[in-house]
PDB file of N, CA, C and O in Angstrom:
ATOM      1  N   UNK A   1      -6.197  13.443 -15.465  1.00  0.00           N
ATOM      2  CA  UNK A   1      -6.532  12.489 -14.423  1.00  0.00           C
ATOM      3  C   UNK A   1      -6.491  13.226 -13.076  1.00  0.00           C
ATOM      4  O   UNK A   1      -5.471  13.840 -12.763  1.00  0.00           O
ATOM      5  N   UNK A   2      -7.435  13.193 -12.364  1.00  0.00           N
ATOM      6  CA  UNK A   2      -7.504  13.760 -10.890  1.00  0.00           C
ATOM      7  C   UNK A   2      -6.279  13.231  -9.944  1.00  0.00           C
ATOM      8  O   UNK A   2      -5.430  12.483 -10.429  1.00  0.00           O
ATOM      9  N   UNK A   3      -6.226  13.576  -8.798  1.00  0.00           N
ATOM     10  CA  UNK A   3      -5.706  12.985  -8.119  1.00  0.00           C
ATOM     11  C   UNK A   3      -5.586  11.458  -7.219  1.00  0.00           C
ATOM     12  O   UNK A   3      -4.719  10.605  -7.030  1.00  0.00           O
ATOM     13  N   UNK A   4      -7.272  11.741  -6.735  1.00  0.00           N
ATOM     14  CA  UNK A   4      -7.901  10.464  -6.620  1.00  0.00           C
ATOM     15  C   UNK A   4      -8.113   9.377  -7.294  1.00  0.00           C
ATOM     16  O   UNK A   4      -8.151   8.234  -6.841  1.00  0.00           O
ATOM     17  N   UNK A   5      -8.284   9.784  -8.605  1.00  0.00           N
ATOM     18  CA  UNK A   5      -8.089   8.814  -9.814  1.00  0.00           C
ATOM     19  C   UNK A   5      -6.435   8.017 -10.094  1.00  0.00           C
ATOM     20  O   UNK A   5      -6.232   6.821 -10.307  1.00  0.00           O
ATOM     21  N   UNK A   6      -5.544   8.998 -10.016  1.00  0.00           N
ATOM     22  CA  UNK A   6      -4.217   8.231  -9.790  1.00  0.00           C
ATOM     23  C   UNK A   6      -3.569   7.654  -8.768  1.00  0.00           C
ATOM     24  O   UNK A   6      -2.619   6.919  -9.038  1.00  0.00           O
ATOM     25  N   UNK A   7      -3.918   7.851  -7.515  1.00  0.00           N
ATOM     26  CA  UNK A   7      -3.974   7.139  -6.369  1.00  0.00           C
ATOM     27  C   UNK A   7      -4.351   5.748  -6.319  1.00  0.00           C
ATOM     28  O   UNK A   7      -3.705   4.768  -5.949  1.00  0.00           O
ATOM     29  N   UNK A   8      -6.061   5.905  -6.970  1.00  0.00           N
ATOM     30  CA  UNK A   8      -6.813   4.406  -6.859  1.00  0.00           C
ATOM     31  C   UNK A   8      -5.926   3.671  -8.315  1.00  0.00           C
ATOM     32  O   UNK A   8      -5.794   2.474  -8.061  1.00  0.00           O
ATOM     33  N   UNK A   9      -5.378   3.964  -9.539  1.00  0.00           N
ATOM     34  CA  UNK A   9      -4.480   3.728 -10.007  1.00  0.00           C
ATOM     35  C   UNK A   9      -3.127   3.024  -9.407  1.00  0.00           C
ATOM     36  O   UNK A   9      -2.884   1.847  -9.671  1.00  0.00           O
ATOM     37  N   UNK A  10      -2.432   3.658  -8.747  1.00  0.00           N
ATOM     38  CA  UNK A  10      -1.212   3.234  -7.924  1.00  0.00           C
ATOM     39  C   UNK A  10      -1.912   2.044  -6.843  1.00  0.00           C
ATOM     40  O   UNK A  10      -1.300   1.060  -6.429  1.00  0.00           O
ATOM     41  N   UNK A  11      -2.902   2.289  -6.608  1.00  0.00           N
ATOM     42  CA  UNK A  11      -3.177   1.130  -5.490  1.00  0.00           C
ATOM     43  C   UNK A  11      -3.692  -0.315  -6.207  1.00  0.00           C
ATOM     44  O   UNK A  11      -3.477  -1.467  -5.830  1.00  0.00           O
ATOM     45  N   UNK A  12      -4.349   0.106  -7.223  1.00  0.00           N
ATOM     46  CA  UNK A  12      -4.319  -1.028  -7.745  1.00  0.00           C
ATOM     47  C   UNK A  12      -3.355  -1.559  -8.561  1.00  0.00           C
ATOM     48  O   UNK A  12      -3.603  -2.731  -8.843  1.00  0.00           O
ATOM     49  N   UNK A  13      -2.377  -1.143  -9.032  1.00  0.00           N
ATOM     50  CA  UNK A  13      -1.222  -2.097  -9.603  1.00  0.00           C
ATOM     51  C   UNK A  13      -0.860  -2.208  -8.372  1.00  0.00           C
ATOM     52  O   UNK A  13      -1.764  -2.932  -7.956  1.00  0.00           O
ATOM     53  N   UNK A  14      -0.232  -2.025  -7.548  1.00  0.00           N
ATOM     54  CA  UNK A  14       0.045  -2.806  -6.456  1.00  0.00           C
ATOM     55  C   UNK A  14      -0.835  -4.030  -5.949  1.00  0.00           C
ATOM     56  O   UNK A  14      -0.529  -5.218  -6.048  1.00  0.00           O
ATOM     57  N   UNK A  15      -1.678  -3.642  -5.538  1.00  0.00           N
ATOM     58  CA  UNK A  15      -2.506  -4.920  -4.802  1.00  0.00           C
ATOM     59  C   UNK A  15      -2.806  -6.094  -6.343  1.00  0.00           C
ATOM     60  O   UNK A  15      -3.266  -7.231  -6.239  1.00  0.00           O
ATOM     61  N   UNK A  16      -2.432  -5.475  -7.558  1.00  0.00           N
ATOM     62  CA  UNK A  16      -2.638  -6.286  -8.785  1.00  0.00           C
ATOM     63  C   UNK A  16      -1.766  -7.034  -8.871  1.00  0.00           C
ATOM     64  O   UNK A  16      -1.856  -7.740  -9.876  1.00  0.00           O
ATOM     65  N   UNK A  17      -0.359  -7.344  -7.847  1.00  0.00           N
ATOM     66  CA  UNK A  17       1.430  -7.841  -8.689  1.00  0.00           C
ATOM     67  C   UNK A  17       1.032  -9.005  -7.285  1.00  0.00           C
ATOM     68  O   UNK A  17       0.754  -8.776  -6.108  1.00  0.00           O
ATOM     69  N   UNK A  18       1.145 -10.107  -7.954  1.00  0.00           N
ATOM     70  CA  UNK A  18       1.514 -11.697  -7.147  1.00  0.00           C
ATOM     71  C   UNK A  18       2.237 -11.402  -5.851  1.00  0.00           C
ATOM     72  O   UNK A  18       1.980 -11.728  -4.692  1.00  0.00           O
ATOM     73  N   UNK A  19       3.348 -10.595  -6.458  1.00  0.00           N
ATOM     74  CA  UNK A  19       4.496 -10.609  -5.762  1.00  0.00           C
ATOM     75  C   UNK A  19       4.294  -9.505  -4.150  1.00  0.00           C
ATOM     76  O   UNK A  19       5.023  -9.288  -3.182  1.00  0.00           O
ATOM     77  N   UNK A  20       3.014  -9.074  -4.540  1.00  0.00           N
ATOM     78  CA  UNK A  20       2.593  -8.121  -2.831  1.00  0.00           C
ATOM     79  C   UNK A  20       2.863  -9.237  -2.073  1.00  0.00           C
ATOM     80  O   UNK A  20       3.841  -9.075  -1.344  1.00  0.00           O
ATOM     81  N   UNK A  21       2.251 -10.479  -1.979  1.00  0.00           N
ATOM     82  CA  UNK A  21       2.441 -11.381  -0.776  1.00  0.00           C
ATOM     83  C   UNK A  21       0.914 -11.018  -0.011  1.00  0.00           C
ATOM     84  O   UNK A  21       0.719 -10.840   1.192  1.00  0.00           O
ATOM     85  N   UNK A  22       0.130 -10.986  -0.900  1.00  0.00           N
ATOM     86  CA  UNK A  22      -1.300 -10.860   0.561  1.00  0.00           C
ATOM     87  C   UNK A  22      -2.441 -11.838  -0.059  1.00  0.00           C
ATOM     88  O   UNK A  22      -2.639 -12.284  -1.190  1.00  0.00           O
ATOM     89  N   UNK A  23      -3.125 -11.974   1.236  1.00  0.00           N
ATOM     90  CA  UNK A  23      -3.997 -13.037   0.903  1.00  0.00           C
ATOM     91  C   UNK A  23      -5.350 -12.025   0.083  1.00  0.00           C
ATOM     92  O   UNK A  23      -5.301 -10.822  -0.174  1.00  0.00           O
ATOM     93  N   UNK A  24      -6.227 -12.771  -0.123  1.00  0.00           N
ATOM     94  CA  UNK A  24      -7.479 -12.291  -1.143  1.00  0.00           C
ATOM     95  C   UNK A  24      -8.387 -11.520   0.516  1.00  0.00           C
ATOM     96  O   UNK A  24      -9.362 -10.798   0.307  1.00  0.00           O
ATOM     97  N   UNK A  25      -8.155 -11.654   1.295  1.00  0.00           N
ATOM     98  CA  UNK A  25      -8.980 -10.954   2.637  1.00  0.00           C
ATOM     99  C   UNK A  25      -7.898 -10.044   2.993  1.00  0.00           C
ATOM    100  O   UNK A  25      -8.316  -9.030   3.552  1.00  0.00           O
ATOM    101  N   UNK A  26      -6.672 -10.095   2.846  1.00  0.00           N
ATOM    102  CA  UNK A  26      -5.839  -8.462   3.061  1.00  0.00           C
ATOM    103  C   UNK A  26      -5.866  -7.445   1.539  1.00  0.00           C
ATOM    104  O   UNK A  26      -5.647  -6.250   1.343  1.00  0.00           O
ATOM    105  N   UNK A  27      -6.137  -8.260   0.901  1.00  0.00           N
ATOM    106  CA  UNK A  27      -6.486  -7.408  -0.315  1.00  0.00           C
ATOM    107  C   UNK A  27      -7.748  -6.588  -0.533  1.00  0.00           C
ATOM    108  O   UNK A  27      -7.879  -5.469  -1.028  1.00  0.00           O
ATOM    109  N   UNK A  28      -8.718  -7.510   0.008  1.00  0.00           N
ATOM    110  CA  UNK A  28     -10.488  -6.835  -0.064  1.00  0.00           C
ATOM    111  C   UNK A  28     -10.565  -5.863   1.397  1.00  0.00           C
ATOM    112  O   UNK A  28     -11.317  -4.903   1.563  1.00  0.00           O
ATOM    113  N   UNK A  29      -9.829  -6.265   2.125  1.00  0.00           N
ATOM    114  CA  UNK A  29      -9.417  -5.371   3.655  1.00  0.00           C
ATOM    115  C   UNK A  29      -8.783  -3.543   2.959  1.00  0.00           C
ATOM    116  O   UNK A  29      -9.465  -2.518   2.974  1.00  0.00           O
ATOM    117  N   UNK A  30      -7.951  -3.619   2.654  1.00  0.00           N
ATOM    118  CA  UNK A  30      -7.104  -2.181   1.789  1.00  0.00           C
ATOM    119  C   UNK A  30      -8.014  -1.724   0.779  1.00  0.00           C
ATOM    120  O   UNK A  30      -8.196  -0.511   0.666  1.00  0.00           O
ATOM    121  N   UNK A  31      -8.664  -2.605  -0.035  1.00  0.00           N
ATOM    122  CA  UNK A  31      -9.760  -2.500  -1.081  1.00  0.00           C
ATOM    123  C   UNK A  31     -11.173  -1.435  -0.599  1.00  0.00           C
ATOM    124  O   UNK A  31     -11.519  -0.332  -1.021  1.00  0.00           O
ATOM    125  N   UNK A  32     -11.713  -2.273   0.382  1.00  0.00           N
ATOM    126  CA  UNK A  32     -12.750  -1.316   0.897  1.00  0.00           C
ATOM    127  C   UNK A  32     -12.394  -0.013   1.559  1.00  0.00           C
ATOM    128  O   UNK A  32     -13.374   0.666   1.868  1.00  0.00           O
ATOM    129  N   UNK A  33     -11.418   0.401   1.798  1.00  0.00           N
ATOM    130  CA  UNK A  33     -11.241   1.556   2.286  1.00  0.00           C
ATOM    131  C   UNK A  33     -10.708   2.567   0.936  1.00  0.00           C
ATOM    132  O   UNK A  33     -10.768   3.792   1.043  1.00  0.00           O
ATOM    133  N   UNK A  34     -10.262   1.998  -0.143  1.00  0.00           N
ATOM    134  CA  UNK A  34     -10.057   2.525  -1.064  1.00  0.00           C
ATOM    135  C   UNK A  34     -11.383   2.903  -1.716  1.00  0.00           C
ATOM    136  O   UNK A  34     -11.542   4.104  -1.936  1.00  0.00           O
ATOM    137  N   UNK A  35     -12.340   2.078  -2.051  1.00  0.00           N
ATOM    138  CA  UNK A  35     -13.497   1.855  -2.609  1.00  0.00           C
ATOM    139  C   UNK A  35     -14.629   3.350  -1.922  1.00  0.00           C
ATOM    140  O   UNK A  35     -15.587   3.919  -2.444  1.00  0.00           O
ATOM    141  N   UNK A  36     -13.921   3.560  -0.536  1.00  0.00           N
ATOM    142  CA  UNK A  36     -14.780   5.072   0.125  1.00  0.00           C
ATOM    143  C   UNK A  36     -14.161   5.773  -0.322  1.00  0.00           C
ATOM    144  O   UNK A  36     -14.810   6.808  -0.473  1.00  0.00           O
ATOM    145  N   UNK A  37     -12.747   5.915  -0.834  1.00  0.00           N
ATOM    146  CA  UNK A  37     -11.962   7.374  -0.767  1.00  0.00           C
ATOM    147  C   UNK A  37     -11.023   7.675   0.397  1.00  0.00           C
ATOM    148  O   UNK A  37     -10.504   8.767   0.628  1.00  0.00           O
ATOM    149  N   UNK A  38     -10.864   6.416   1.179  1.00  0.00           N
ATOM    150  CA  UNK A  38     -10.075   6.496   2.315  1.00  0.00           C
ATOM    151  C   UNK A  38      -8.692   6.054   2.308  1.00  0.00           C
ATOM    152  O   UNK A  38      -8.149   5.302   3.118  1.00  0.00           O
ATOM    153  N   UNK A  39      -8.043   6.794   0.974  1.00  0.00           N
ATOM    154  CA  UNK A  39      -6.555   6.334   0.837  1.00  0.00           C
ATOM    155  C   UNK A  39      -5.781   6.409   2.356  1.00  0.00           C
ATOM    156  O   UNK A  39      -5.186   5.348   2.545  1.00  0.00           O
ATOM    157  N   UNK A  40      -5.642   7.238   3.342  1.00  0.00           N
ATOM    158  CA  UNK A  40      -4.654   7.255   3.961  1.00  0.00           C
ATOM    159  C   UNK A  40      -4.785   6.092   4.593  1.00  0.00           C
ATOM    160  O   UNK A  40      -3.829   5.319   4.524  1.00  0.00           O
ATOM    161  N   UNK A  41      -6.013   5.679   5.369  1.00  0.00           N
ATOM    162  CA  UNK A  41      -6.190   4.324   5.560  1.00  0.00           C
ATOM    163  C   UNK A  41      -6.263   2.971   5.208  1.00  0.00           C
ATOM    164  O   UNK A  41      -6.187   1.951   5.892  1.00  0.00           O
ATOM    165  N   UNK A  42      -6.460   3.201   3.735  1.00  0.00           N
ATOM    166  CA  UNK A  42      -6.023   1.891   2.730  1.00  0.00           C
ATOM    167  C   UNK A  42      -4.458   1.702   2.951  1.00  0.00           C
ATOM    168  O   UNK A  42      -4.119   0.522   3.030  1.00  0.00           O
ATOM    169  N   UNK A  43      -3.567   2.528   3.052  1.00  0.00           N
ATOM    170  CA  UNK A  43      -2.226   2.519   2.801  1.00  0.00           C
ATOM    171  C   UNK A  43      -1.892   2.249   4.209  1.00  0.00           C
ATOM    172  O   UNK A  43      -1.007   1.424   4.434  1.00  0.00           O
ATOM    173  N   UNK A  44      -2.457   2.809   5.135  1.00  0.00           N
ATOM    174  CA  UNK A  44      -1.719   2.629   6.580  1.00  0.00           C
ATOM    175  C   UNK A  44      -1.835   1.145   7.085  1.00  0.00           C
ATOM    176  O   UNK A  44      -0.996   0.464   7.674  1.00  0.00           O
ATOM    177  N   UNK A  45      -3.475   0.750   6.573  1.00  0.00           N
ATOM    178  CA  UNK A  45      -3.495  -0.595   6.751  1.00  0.00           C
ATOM    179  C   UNK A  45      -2.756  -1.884   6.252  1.00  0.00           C
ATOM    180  O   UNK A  45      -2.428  -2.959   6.755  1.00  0.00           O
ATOM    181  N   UNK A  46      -2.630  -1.195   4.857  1.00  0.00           N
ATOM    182  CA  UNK A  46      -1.633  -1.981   4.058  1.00  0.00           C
ATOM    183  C   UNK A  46       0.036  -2.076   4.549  1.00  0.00           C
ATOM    184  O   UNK A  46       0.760  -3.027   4.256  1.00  0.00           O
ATOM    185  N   UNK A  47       0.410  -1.048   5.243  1.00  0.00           N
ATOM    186  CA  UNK A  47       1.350  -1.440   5.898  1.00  0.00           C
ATOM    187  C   UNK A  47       1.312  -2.266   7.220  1.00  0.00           C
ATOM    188  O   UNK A  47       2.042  -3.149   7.669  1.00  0.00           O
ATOM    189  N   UNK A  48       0.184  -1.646   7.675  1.00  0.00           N
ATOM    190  CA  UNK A  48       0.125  -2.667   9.111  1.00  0.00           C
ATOM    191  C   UNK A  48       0.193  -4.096   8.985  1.00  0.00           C
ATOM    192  O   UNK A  48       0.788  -4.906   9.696  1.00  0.00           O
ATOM    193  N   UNK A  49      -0.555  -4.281   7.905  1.00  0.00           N
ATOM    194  CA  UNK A  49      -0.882  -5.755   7.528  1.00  0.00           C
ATOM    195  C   UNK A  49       0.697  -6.423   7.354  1.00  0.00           C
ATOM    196  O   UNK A  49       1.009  -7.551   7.735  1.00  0.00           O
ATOM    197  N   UNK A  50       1.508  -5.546   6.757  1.00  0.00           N
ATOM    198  CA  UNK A  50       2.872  -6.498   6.405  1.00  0.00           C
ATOM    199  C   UNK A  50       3.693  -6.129   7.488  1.00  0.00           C
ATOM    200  O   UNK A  50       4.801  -6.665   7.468  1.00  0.00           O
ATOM    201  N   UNK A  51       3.414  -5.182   8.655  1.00  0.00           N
ATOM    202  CA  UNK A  51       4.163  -5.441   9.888  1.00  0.00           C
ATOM    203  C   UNK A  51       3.859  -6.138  11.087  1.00  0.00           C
ATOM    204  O   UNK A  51       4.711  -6.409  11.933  1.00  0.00           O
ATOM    205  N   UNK A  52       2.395  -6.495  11.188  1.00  0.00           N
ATOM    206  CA  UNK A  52       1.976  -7.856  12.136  1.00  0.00           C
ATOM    207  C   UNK A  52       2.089  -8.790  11.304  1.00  0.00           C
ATOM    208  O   UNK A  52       1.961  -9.807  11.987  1.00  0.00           O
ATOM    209  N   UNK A  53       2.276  -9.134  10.084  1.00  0.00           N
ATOM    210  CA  UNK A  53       2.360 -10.432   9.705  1.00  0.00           C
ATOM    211  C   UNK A  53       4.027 -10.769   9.798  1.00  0.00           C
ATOM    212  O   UNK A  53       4.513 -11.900   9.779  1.00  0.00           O
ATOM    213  N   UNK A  54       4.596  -9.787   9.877  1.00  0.00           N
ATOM    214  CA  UNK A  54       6.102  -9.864   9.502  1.00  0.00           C
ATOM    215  C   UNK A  54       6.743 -10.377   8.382  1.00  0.00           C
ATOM    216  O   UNK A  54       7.808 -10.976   8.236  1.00  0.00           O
ATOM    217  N   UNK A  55       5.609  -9.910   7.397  1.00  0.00           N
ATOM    218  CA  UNK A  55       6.473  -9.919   6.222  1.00  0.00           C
ATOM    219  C   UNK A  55       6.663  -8.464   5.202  1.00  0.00           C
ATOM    220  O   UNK A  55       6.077  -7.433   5.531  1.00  0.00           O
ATOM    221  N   UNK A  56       7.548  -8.512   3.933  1.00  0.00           N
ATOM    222  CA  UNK A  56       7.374  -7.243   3.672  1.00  0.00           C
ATOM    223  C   UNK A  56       7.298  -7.263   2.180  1.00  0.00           C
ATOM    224  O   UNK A  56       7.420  -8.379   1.676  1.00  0.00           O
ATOM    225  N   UNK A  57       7.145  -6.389   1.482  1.00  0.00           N
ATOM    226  CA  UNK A  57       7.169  -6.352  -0.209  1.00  0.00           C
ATOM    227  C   UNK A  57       8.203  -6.608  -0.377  1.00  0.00           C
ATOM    228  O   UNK A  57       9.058  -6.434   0.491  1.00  0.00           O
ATOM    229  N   UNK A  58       8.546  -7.287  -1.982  1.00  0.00           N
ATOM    230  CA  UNK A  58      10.042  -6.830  -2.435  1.00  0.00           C
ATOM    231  C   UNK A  58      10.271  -5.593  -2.768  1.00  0.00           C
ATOM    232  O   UNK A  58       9.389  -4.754  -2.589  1.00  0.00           O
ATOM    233  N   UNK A  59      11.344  -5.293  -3.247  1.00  0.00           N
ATOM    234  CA  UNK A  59      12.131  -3.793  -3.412  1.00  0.00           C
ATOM    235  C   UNK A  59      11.012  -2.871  -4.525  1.00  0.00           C
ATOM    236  O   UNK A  59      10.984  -1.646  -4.407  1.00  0.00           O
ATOM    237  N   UNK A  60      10.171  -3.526  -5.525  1.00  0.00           N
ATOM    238  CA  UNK A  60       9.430  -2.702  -6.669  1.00  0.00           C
ATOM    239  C   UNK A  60       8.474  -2.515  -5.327  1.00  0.00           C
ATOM    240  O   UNK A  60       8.277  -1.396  -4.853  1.00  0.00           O
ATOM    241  N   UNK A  61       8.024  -3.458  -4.884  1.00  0.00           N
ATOM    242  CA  UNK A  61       6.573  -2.825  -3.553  1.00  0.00           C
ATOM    243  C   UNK A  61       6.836  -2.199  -2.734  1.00  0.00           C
ATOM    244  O   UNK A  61       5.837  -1.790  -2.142  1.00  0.00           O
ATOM    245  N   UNK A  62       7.969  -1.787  -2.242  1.00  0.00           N
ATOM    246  CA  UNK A  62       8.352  -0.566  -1.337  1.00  0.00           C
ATOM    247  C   UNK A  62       8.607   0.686  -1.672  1.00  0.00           C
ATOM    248  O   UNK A  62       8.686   1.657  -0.919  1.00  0.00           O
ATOM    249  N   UNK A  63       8.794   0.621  -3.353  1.00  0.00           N
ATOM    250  CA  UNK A  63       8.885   1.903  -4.020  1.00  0.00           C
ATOM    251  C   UNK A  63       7.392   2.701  -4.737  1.00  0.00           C
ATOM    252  O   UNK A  63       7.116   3.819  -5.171  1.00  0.00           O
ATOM    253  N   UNK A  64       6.717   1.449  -4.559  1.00  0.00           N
ATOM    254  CA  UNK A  64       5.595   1.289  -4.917  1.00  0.00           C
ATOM    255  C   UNK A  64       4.729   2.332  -3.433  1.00  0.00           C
ATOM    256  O   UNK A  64       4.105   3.382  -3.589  1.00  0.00           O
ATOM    257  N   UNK A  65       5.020   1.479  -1.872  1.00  0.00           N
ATOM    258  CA  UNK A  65       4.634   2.278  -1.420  1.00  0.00           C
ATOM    259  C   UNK A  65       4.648   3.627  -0.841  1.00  0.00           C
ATOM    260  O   UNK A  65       3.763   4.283  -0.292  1.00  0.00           O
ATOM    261  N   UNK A  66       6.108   3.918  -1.152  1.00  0.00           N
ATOM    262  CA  UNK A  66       6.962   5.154  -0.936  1.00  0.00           C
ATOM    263  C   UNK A  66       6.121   6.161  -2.326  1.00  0.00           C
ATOM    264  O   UNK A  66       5.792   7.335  -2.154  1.00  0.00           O
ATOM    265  N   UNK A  67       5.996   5.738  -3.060  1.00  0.00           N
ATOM    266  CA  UNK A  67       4.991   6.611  -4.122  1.00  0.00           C
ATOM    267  C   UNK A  67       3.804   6.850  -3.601  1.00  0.00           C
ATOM    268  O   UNK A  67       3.515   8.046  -3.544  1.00  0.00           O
ATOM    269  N   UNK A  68       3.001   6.084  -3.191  1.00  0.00           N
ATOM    270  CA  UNK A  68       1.870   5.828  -2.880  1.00  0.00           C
ATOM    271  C   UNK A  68       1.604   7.205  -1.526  1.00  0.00           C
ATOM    272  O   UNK A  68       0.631   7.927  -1.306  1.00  0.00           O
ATOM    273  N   UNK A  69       2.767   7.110  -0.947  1.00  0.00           N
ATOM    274  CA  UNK A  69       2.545   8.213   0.683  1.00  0.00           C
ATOM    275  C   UNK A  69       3.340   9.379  -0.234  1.00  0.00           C
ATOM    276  O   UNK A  69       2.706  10.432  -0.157  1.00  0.00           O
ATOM    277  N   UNK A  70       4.105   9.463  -0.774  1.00  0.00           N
ATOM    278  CA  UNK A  70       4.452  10.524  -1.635  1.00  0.00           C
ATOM    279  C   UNK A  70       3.079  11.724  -2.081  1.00  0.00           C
ATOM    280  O   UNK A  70       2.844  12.924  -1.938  1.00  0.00           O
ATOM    281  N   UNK A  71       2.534  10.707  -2.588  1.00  0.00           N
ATOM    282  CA  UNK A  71       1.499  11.469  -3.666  1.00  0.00           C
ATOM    283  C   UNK A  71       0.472  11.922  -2.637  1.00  0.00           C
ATOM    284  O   UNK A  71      -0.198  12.935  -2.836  1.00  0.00           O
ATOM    285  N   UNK A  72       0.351  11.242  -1.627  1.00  0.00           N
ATOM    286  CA  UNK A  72      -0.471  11.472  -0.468  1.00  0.00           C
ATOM    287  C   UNK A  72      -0.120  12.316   0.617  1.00  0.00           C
ATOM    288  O   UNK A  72      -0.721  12.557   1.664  1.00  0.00           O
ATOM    289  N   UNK A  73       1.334  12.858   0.023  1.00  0.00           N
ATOM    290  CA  UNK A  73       1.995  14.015   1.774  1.00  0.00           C
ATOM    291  C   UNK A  73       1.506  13.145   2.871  1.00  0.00           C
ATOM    292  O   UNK A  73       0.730  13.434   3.783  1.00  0.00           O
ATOM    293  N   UNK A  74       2.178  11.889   2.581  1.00  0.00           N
ATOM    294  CA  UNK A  74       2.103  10.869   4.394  1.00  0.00           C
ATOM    295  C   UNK A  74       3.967  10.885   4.217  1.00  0.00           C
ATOM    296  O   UNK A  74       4.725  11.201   3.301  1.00  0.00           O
ATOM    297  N   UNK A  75       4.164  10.340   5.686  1.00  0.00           N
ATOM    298  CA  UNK A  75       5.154   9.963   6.172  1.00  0.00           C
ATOM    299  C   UNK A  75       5.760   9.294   5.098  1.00  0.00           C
ATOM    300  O   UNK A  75       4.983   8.595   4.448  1.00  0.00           O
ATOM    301  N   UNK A  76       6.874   9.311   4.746  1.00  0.00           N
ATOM    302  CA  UNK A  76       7.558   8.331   3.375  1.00  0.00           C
ATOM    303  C   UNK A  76       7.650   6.591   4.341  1.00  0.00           C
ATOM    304  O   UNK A  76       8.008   6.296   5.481  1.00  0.00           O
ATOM    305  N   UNK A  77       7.285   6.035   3.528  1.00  0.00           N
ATOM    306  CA  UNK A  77       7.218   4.622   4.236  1.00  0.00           C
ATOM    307  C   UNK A  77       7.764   3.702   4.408  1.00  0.00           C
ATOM    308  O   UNK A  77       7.341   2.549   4.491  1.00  0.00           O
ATOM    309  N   UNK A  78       9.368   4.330   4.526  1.00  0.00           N
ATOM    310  CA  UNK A  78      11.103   3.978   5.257  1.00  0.00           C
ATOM    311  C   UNK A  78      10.715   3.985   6.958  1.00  0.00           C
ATOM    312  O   UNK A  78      11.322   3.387   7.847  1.00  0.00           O
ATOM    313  N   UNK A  79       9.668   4.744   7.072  1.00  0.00           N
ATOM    314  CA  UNK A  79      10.245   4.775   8.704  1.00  0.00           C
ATOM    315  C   UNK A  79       8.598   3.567   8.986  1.00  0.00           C
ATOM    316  O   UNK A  79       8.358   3.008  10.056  1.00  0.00           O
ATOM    317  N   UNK A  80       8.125   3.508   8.296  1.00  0.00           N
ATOM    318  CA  UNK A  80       7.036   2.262   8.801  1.00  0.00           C
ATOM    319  C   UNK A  80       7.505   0.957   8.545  1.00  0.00           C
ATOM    320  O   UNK A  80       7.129   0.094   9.339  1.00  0.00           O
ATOM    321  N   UNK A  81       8.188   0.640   7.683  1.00  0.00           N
ATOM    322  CA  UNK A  81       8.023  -0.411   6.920  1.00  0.00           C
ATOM    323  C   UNK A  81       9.903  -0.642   7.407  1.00  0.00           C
ATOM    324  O   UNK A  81      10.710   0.200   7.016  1.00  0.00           O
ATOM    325  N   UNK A  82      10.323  -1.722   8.171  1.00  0.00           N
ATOM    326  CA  UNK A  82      11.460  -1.843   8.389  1.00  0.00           C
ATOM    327  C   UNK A  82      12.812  -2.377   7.251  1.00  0.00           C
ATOM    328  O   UNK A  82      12.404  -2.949   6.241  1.00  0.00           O
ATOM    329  N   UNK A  83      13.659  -2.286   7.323  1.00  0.00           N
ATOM    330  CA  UNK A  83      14.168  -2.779   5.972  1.00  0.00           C
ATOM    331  C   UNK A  83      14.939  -3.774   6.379  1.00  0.00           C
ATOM    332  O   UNK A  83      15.604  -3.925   7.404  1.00  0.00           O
ATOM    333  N   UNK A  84      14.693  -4.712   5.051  1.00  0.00           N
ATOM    334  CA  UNK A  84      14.956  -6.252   4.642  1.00  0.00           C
ATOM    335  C   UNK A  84      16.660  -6.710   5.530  1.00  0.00           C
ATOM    336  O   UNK A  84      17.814  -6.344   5.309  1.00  0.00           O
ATOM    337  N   UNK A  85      16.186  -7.443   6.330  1.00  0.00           N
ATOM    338  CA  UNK A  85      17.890  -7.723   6.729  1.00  0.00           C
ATOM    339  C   UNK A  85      18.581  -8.828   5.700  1.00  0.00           C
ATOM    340  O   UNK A  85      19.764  -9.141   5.834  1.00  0.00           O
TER     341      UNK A  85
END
C-alpha cells in the first residue's frame, strides 16, 4: 500500500465513525481536499473545523488525528487541538 493510499485510508475511518461529531458539509469540506491529494489541508481543516466550532473528538479521534499528522511529518495535533477539560 502506498503512502497516499494509507492516509486516504486513515481519513476515511475517521470521517466514517458517528462519533467525529461533523455535519455531512464538514465532512464533504475535508473530503474534497482529500479527493485532490491535499492531505495536509484536509487535516488542518479538519482541525479548524473542531476549533471554531468548539467542539472536539473523543479520545479514539484524537489518536486518530495524532496518527493522521504522524504519518504526514505535521505538527502532532496536541498543540492544535486543545485538551478536554
Amino acid at each position: 500500500m502506498t503512502d497516499y493510499q494509507k492516509i486516504e485510508r486513515m481519513f476515511s475511518q475517521f470521517l466514517d465513525r458517528p462519533s467525529a461529531n461533523l455535519t455531512a458539509d464538514e465532512r464533504a469540506e475535508v473530503k474534497d481536499f482529500i479527493d485532490v491529494g491535499e492531505y495536509g489541508l484536509a487535516l488542518e481543516t479538519l482541525v479548524a473545523i473542531y476549533l471554531e466550532d468548539e467542539k472536539l473528538p473523543d479520545e479514539d479521534g484524537r489518536m486518530m488525528i495524532d496518527a493522521l499528522a504522524a504519518e504526514m511529518s505535521m505538527k502532532p495535533a496536541e498543540i492544535w487541538l486543545p485538551e478536554k477539560e
